[in-house]
Backbone bond lengths (Angstrom), bond angles and torsions (degrees), N, CA, C in turn:
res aa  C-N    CA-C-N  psi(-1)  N-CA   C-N-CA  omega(-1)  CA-C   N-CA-C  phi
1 X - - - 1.457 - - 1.520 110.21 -
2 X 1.278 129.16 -44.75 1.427 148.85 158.96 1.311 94.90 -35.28
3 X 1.355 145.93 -83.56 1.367 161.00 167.97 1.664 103.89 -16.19
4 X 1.178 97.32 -69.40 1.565 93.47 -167.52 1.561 103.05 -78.55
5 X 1.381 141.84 10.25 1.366 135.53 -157.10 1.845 81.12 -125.91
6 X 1.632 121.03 3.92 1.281 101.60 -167.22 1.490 82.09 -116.19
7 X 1.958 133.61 -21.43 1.093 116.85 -174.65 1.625 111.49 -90.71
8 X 1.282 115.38 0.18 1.304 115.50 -171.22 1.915 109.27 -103.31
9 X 1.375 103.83 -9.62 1.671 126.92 -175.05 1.308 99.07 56.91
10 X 1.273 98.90 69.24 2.033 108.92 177.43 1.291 106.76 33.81
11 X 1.505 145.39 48.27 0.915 127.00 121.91 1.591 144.64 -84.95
12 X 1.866 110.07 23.00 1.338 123.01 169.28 1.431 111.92 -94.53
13 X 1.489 124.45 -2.83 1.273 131.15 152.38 1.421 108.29 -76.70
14 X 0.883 128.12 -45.29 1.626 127.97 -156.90 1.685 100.49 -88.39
15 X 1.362 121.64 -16.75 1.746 126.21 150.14 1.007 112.45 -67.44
16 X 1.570 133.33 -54.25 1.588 129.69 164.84 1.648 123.33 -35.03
17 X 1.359 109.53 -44.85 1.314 113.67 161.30 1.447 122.20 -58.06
18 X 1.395 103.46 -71.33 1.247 100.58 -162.47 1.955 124.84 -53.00
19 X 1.867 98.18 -23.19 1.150 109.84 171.19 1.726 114.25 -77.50
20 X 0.987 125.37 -25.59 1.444 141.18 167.85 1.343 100.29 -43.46
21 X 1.828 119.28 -72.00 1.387 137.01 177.35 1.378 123.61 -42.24
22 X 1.670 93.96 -46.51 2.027 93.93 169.88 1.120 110.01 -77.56
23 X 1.349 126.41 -35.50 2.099 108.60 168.96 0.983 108.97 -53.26
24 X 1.311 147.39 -69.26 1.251 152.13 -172.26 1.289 111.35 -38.15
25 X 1.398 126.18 -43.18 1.551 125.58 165.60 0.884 135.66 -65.01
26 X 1.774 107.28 -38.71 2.054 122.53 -177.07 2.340 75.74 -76.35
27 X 1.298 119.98 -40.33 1.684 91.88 -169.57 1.841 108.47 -76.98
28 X 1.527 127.15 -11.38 1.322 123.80 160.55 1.874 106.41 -48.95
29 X 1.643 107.05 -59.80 1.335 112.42 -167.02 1.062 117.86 -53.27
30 X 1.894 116.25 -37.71 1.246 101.97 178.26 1.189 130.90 -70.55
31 X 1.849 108.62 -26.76 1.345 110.93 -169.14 1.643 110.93 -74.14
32 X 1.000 135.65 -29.47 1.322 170.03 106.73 1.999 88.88 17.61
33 X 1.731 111.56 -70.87 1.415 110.36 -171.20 1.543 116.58 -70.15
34 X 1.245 116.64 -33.01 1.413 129.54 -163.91 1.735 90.32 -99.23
35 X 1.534 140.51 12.76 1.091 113.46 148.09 1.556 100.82 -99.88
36 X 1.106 116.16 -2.98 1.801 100.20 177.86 1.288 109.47 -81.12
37 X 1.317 117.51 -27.90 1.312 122.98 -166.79 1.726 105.12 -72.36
38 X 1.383 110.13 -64.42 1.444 94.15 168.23 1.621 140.86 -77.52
39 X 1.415 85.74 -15.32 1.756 85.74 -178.65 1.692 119.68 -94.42
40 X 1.600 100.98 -30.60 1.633 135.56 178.86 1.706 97.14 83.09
41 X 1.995 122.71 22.17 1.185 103.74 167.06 1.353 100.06 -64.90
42 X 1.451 116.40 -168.40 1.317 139.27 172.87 1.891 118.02 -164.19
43 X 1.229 116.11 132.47 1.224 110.06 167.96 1.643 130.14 -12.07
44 X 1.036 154.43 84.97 1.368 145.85 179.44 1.374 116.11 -72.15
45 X 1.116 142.25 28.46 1.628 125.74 171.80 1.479 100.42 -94.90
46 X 1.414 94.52 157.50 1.649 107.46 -166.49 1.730 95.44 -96.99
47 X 1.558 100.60 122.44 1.164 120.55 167.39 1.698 134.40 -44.09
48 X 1.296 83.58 -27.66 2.001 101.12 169.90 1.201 122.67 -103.30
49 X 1.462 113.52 -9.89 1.790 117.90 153.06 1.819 107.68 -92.20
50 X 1.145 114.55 3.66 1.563 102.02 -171.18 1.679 96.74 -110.46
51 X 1.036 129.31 -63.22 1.792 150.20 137.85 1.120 128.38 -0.86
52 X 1.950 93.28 -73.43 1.673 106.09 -165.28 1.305 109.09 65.41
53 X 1.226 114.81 -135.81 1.739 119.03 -175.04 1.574 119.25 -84.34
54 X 1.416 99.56 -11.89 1.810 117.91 -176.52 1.249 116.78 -51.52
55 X 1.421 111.05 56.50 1.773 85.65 -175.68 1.771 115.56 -75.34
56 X 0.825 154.68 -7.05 1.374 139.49 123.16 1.648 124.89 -20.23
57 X 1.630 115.67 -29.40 1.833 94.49 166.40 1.447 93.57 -103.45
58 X 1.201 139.82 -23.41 1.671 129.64 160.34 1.724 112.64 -37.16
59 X 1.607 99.59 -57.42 1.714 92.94 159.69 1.577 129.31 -44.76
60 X 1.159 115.41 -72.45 1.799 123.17 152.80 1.179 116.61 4.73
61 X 1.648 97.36 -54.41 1.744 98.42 -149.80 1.574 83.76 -92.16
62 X 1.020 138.65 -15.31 1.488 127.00 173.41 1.128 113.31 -63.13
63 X 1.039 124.24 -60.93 1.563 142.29 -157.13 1.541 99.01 -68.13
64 X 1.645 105.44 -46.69 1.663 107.70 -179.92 1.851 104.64 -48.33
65 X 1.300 113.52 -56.28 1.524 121.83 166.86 1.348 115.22 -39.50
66 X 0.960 93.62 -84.38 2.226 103.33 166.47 1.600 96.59 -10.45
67 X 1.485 112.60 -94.38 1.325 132.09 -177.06 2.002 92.37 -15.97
68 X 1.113 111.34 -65.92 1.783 111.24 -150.70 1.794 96.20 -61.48
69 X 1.397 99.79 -44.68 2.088 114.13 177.18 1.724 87.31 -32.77
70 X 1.128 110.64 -75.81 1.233 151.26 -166.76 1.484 108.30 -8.21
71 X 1.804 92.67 -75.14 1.321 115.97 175.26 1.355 117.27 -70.28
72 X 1.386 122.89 -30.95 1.707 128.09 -179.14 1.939 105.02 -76.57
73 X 1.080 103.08 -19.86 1.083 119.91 177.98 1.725 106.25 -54.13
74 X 1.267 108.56 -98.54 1.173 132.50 171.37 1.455 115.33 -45.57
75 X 1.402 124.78 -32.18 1.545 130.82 172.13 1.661 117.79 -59.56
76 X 1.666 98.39 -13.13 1.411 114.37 -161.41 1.758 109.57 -101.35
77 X 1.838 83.25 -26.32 1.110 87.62 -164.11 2.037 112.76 -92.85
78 X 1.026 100.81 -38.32 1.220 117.68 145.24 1.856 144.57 -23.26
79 X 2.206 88.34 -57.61 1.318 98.62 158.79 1.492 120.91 -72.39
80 X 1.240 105.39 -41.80 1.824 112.33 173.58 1.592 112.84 -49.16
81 X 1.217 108.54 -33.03 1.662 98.79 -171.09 1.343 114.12 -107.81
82 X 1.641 116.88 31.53 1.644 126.29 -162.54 1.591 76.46 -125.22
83 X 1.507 95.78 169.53 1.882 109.90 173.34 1.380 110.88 -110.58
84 X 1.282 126.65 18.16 1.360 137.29 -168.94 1.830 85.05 -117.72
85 X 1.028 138.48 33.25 1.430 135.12 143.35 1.092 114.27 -158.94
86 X 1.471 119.93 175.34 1.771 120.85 -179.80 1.754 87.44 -165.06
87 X 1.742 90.06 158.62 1.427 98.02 -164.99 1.792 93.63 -84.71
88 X 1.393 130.70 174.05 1.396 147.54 -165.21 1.481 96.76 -122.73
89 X 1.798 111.54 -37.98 1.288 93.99 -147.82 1.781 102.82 -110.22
């Protein structure tokens, strides 16, 4: 690991991070998706105090959402078709 952290000039640590950082976000989004889904809260900050005129990070913040749908999506779908769960309801 030393070896390869000396041919890359420590930037195979600084990929470990940064990939660390995007899980941690796609798992914000989901948790974030799977409370709308059961509760129907949703994020409340106002899009025109967070934005302003930016609609390019208004886009962002969709897609960041999207992304969490995304993952709860398929996490659901996945568990449903495994034998290590069954529905309750």
């Amino acid at each position: 690991m030393v070896f390869l952290n000396l041919l890359t000039l420590g930037l195979w640590s600084k990929v470990g991070r940064l990939t660390h950082y995007a899980f941690d976000a796609v798992l914000i989004s989901a948790f974030l998706a799977g409370m709308k889904r059961s509760t129907g809260l949703t994020p409340s900050f106002k899009r025109d105090k967070v934005a302003g005129e930016n609609k390019e990070l208004s886009g962002w913040i969709d897609k960041y959402l999207g992304v969490g749908e995304w993952v709860m999506d398929q996490s659901v779908a996945i568990a449903g078709s495994s034998g290590y769960f069954e529905r309750t309801r």
